[in-house]
C-alpha positions in Angstrom: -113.9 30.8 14.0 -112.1 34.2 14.7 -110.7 34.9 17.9 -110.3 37.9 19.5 -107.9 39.2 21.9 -107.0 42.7 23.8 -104.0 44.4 23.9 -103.6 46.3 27.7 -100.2 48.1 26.5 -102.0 49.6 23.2 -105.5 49.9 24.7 -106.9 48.6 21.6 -108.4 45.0 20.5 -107.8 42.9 17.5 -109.5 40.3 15.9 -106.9 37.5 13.9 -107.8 37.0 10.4 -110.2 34.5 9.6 -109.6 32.8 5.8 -112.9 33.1 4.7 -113.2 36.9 6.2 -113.2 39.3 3.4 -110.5 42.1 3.0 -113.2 45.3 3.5 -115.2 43.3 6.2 -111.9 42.5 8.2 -110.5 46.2 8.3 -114.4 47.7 9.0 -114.6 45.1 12.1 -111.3 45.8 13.4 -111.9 49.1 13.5 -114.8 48.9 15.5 -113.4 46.6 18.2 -111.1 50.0 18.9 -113.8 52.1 18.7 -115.9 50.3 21.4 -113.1 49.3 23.3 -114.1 50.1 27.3 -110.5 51.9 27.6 -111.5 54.5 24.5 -114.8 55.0 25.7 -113.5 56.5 29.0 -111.0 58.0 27.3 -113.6 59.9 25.5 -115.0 61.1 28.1 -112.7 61.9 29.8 -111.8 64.2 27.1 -115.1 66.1 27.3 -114.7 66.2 30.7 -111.4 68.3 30.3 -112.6 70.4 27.7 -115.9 71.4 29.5 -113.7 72.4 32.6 -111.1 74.3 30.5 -113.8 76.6 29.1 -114.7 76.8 32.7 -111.1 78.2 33.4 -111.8 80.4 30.7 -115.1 82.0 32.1 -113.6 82.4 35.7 -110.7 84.4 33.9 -112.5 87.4 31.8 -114.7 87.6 34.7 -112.2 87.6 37.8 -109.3 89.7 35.8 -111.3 92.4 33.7 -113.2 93.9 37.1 -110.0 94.5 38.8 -108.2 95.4 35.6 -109.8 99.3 36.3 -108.5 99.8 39.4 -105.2 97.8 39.1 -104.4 99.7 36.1 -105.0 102.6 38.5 -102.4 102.1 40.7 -99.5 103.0 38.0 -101.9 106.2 37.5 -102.3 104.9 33.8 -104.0 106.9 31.4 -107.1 105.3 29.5 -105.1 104.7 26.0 -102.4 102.4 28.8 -105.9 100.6 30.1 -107.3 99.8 27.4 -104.2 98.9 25.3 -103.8 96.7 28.9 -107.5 95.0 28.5 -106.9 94.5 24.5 -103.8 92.9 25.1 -105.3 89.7 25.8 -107.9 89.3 21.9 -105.2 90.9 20.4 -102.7 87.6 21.5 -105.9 85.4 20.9 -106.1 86.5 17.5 -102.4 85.9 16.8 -102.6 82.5 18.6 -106.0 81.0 16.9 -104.5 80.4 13.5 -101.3 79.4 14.3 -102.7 77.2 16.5 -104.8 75.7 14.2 -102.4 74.9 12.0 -100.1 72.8 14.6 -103.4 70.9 15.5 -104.0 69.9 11.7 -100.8 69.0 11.0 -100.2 67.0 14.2 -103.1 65.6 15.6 -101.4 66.0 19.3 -104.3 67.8 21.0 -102.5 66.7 24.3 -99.3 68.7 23.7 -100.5 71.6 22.3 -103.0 72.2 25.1 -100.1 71.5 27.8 -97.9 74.9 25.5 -101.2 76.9 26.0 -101.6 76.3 29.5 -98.3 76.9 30.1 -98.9 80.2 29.2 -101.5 80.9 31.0 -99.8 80.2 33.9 -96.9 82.4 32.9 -99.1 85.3 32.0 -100.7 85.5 34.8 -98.1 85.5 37.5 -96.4 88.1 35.3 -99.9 90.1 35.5 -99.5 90.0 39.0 -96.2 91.8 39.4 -97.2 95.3 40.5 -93.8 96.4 39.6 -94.0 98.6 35.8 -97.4 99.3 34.3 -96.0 97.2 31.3 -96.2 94.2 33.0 -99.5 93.7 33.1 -100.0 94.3 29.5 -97.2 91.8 29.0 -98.8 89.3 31.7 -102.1 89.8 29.7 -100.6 89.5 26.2 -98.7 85.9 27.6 -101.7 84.8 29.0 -103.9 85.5 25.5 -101.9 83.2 23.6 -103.7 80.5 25.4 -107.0 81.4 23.9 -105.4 79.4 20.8 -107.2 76.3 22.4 -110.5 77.5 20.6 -109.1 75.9 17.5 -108.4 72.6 18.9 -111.8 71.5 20.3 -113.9 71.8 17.2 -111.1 70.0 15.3 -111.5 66.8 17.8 -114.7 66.5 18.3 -115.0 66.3 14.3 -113.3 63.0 14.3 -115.3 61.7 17.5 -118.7 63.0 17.1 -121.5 63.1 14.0 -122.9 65.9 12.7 -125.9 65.2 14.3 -124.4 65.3 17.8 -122.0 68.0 17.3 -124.2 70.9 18.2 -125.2 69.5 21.4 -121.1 68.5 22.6 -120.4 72.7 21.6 -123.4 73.5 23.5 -121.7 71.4 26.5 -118.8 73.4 26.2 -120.3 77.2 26.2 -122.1 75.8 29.0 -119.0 75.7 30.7 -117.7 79.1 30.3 -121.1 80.8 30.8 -121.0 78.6 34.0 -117.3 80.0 35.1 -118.7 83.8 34.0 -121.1 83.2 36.7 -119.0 81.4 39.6 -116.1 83.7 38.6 -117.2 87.3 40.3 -117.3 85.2 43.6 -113.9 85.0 44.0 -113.5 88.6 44.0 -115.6 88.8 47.1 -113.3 85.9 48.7 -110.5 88.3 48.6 -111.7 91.5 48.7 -109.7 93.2 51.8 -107.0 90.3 51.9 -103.3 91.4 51.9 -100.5 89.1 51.7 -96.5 90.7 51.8 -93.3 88.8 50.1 -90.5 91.3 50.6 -91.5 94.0 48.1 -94.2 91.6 46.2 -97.7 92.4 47.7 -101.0 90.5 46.6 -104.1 92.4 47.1 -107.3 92.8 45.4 -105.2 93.7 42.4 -102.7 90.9 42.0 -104.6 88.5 43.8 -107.0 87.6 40.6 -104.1 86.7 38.3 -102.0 84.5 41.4 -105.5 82.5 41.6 -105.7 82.4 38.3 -102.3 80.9 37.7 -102.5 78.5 39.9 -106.2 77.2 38.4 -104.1 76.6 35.4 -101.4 74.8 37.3 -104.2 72.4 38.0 -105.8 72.3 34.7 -102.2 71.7 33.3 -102.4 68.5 35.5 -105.8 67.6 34.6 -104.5 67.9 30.8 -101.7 65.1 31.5 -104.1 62.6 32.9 -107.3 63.1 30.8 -106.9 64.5 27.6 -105.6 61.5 25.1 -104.7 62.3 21.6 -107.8 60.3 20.1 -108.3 61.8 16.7 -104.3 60.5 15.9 -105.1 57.3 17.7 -108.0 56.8 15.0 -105.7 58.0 11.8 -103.0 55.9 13.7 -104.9 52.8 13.9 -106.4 53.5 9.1 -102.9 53.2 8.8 -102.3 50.0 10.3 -104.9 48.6 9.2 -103.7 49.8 5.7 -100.4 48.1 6.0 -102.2 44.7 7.5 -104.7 45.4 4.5 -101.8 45.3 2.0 -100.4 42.2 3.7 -103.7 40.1 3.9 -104.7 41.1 -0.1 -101.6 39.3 -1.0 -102.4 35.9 1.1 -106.2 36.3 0.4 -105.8 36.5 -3.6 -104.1 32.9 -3.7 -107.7 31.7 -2.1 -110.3 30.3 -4.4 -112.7 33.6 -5.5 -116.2 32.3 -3.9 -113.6 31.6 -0.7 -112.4 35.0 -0.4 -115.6 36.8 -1.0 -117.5 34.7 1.7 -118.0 36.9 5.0 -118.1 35.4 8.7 -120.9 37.3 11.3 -119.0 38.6 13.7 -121.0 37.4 16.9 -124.3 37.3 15.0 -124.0 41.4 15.3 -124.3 43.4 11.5 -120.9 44.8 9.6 -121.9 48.6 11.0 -118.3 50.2 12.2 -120.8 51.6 14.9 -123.0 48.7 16.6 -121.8 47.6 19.8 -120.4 44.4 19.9 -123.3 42.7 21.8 -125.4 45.6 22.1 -127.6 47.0 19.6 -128.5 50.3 21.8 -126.4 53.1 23.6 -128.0 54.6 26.7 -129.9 57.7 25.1 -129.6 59.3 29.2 -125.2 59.6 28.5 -124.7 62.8 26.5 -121.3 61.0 25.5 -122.4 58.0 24.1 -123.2 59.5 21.1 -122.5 56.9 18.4 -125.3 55.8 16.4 -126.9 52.8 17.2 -129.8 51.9 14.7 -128.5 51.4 11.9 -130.6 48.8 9.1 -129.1 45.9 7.6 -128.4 45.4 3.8 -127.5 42.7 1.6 -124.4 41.1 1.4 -124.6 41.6 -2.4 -125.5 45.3 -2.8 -123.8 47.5 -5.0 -124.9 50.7 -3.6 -123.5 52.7 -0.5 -125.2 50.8 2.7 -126.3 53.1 5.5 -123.7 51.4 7.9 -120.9 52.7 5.4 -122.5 55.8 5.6 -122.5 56.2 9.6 -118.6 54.8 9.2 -117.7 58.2 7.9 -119.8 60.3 9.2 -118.6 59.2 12.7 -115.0 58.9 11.3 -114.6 62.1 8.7 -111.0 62.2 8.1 -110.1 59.2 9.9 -109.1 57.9 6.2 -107.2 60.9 5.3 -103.9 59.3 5.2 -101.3 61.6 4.5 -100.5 65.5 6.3 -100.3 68.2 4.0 -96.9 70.0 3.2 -96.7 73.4 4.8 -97.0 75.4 1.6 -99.7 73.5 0.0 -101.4 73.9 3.6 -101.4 77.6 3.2 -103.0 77.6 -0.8 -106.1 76.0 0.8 -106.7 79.2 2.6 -108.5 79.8 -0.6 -110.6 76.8 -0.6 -111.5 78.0 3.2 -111.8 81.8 2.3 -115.1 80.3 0.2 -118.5 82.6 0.1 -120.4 80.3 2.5 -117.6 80.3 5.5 -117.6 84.4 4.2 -121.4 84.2 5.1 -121.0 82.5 8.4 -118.0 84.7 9.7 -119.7 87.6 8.5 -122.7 86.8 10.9 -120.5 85.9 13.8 -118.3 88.9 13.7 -121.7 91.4 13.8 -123.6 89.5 16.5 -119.7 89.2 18.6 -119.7 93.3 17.9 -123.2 93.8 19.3 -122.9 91.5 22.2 -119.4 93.1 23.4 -120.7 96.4 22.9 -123.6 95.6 25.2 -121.3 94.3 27.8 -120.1 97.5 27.7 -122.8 99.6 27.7 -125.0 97.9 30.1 -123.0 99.5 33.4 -122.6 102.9 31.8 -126.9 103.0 31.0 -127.7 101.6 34.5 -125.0 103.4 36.7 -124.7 106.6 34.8 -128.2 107.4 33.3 -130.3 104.9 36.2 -128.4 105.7 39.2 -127.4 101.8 40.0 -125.7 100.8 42.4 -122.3 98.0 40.7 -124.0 95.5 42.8 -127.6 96.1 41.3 -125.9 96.2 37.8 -123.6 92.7 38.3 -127.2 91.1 39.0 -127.7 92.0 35.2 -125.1 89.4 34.5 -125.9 87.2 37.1 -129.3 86.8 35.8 -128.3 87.0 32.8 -126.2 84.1 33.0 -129.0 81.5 34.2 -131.0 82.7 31.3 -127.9 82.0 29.1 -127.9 78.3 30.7 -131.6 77.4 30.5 -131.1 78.4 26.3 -128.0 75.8 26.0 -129.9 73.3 28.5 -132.5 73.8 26.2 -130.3 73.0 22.7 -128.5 70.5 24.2 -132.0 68.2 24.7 -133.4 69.6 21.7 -130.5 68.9 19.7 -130.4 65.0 21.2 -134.6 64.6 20.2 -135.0 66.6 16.8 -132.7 67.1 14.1 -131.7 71.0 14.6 -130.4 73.3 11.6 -127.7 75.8 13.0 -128.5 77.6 10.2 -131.9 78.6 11.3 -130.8 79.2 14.7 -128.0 81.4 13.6 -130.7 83.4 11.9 -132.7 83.6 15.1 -129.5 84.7 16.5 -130.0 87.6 14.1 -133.3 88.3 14.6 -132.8 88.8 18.5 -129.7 91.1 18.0 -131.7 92.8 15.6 -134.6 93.2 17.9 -132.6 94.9 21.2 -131.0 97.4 18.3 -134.4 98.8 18.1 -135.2 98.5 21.5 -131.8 100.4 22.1 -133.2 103.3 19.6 -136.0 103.3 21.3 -134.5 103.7 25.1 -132.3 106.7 23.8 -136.1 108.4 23.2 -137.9 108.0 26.6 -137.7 110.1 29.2 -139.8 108.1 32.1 -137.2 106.6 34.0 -139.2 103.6 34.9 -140.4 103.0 31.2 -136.3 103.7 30.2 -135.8 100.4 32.5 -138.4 98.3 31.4 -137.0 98.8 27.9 -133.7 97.8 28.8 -134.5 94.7 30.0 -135.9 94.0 26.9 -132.5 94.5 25.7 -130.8 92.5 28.2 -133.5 89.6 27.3 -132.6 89.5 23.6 -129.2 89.5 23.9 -128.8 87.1 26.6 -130.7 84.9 24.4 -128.9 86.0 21.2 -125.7 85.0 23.1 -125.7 81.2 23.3 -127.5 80.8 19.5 -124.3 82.7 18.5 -121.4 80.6 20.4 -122.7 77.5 19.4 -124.5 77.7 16.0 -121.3 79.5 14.0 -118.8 76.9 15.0 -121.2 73.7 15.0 -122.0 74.9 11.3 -118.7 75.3 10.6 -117.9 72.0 11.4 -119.9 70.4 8.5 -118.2 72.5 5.6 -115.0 71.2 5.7 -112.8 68.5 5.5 -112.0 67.9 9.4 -108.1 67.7 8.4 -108.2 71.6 7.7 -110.8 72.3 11.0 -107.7 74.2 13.1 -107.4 76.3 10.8 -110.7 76.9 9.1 -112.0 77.9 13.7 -108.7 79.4 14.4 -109.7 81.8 11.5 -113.3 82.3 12.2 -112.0 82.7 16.3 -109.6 85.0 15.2 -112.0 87.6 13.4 -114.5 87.5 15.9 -111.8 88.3 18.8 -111.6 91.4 16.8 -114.6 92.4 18.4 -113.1 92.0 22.1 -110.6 94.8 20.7 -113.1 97.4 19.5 -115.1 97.0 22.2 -113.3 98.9 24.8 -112.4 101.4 22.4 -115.2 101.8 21.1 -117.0 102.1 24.6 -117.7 105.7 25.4 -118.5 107.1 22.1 -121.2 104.6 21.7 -122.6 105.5 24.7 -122.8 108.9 24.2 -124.4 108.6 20.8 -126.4 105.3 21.1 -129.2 106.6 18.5 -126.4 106.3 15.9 -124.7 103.6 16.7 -128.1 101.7 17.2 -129.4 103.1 13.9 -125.8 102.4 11.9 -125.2 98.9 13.7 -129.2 98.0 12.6 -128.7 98.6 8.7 -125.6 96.4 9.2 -127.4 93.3 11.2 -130.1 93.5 8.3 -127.7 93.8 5.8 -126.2 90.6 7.4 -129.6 88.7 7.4 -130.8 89.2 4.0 -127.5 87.9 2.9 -127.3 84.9 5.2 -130.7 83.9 4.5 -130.4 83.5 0.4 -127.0 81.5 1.5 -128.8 79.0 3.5 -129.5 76.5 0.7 -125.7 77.2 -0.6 -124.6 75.8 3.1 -126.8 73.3 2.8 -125.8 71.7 -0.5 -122.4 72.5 0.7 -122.5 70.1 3.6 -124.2 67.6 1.3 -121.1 67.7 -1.0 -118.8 66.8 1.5 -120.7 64.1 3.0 -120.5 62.9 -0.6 -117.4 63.2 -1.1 -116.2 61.9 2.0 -118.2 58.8 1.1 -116.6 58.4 -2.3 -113.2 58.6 -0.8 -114.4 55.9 2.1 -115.0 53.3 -1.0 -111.8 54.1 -3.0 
């Protein structure tokens, strides 16, 4: 018989080699002891719970700093080219950030460090927002404080190693359920300090500064949330392949001198099947834990089967690039941007970018149309994004459990996505016509409704989709990229602003041809994505049996 003992110092079990074991059957089961290991299961979830609360950060930010930004910007008596150079300071880091970003990630692993630099700078930028001294720096404290936004790349990178396909969609939806969630709580701290005045020397915090002092010291704590909860799992898992590759060299040697029928016998491994991904002792994971996501019915084949058996198949699904065993070299790195740069991720970008430049541009329309052409009152238009934002949560809440019953195609959501934006375009055309005030409104909230429910389709659909089409040893890079050009949108946005509200018959008509453009392009390309993903799952599988 085996035996089996834990290691506390390495948080990881091992099982001693039996003799009559054979070489594939003692690296699969070993494996698995680590994956189901108590200590990595918390660690897990842990991780989600640090990444969910980090997009939270993120939410309170753009909506506690980008209200006050106006006025602050004020004070210097900026012009509007200074306040809006101010405002893009921050997508225009981000989109600087994302790639490189991306890179470090896939050519480290260290999720832990890289998120503890990006904090870092958060922090910095911020309190350097703060300092009402120049007008320049706020632009710089915004421009710091951007560079953070680089953690986009990381998440989707991780949760490729940790998570299947299957269950990826609903752990993104998670996330943007975060930030919508901190784009909702965020405006309340405004009203907290709204008339407070606090005096060091010549350094005075008001309703200006106040925002990026909070702000700083929310991503003081997240920094120490990051040292105590986020674990560098994906290089634990690579970590542990090569171990076992060494130990697999080592046990060849002793198990060749055995007899042939000796080595090829197996041992059950408590009466449980070979699957990487059955619980020891347990052939079910609580369906109720969003977390416990591996899979847990999986059917048992013969011993003597030549063909791929479905519990080799879950192994790499769940553990895509777990078995990629060497980094690449910085410049061959860089000539796989032209593997990335293929005509689906074109297609998917593509797609992103238009539905990021319609839903920026109605952010900034929507409190020109209501205050300037309605009469609203800023309360009665933040109630747009208020309600906006619990119709933005029941959609995810609604992906999230549809994702965990029924298989869900991004692909199809992504073109519903389209469809909506598409949809408030015309509505758009059509409110530039009316002249009843109350029919004007009506309309509008049509608008609101599509995009609100274009929104979360969009943040979660791209990325998930994304996640399937390549190798997760290139991931950074390939949603630091795909970040990156949507970001862009965040910068024309605010430029972009006023002219579009002035003329939103054109820009509703122009912006139209464009989403249509977009969708009878991304529809033909389905099936391309499709068999795309399908190649990589077979190749991934052939490379698993090498």
């Amino acid at each position: 018989m085996k035996k089996v003992f834990f290691d506390s110092t390495k948080q990881r079990a091992f099982i001693l080699w039996p003799q009559k074991m054979s070489v594939k059957k003692y690296v699969i089961r070993k494996t698995r002891e680590i994956l189901y290991t108590d200590v990595f299961q918390l660690k897990k979830r842990l991780l989600i719970m640090s990444f969910v609360l980090r997009y939270f950060m993120m939410g309170v930010e753009y909506s506690i700093i980008l209200p006050t930004a106006l006025l602050y910007m004020k004070t210097f008596n900026a012009g509007p080219f200074m306040t809006g150079l101010t405002i893009a300071a921050y997508p225009v880091a981000a989109c600087i950030s994302l790639p490189i970003c991306g890179y470090f990630y896939d050519s480290t692993k260290r999720v832990k460090e890289l998120l503890l630099i990006l904090n870092g700078f958060e922090i910095l930028g911020n309190l350097i927002y703060a300092l009402p001294f120049s007008m320049l720096l706020p632009l710089l404290g915004r421009f710091i404080a951007g560079i953070g936004d680089g953690f986009l790349a990381l998440t989707v990178g991780e949760l490729t190693y940790l998570y299947e396909e299957k269950h990826r969609l609903g752990v993104i939806t998670l996330l943007e359920f975060g930030r919508v969630l901190g784009l909702i709580v965020g405006p309340s701290f405004n009203f907290l300090i709204e008339g407070k005045r606090v005096q060091f020397d010549t350094w005075v915090l008001d309703n200006n500064t106040l925002p990026g002092v909070i702000m700083a010291i929310a991503w003081l704590v997240m920094e120490v949330i990051t040292i105590f909860c986020v674990f560098n799992l994906a290089k634990q898992l690579i970590d542990v392949k090569m171990e076992n590759k060494d130990e697999f060299d080592e046990i060849e040697d002793s198990v060749s001198l055995l007899p042939r029928e000796k080595a090829e016998q197996e041992v059950p491994f408590d009466g449980s099947s070979d699957s990487l991904f059955d619980s020891p002792g347990d052939t079910e994971m609580s369906p109720e834990n969003p977390f416990d996501d591996m899979e847990s019915e999986l059917s048992k084949s013969s011993s003597n089967s030549s063909l791929v058996t479905p519990e080799q198949d879950a192994i790499e699904e769940i553990g895509q690039g777990v078995f990629h065993e060497k980094q690449r070299e910085f410049a061959d790195y860089w000539q796989s941007l032209k593997e990335i740069l293929c005509v689906e991720f074109l297609l998917i970008t593509t797609a992103d970018f238009m539905l990021w430049f319609c839903q920026t541009n109605f952010e900034i329309l929507a409190p020109y149309i209501t205050e300037f052409d309605y009469g609203w009152t800023p309360q009665l238009t933040g109630m747009i994004y208020v309600v906006g934002g619990v119709l933005v949560i029941m959609v995810f809440l609604l992906m999230y459990f549809l994702s965990a019953k029924c298989s869900v195609k991004d692909a199809h959501l992504l073109v519903v996505s389209l469809g909506m934006t598409q949809i408030s375009l015309l509505f758009l055309i059509y409110e530039s016509t009316l002249h009843e005030l109350m029919a004007r409104q009506l309309v509008f909230t049509a608008i609101a409704v599509c995009v609100f429910i274009s929104i979360p389709l969009n943040l979660v659909c791209s990325r998930s989709l994304l996640s399937k089409l390549f190798h997760p040893d290139k991931m950074g890079i390939v949603q630091g990229l795909s970040s990156a050009i949507a970001r862009i949108t965040m910068i024309l946005g605010p430029i972009l602003g006023g002219y579009i509200f002035k003329g939103r018959i054109i820009y509703g008509t122009i912006t139209s041809v464009f989403v249509f453009i977009t969708t009878i392009g991304f529809i033909p390309g389905i099936k391309r994505i499709h068999q795309r993903e399908e190649r990589l799952r077979d190749e991934l599988r052939v490379k698993r049996h090498k």
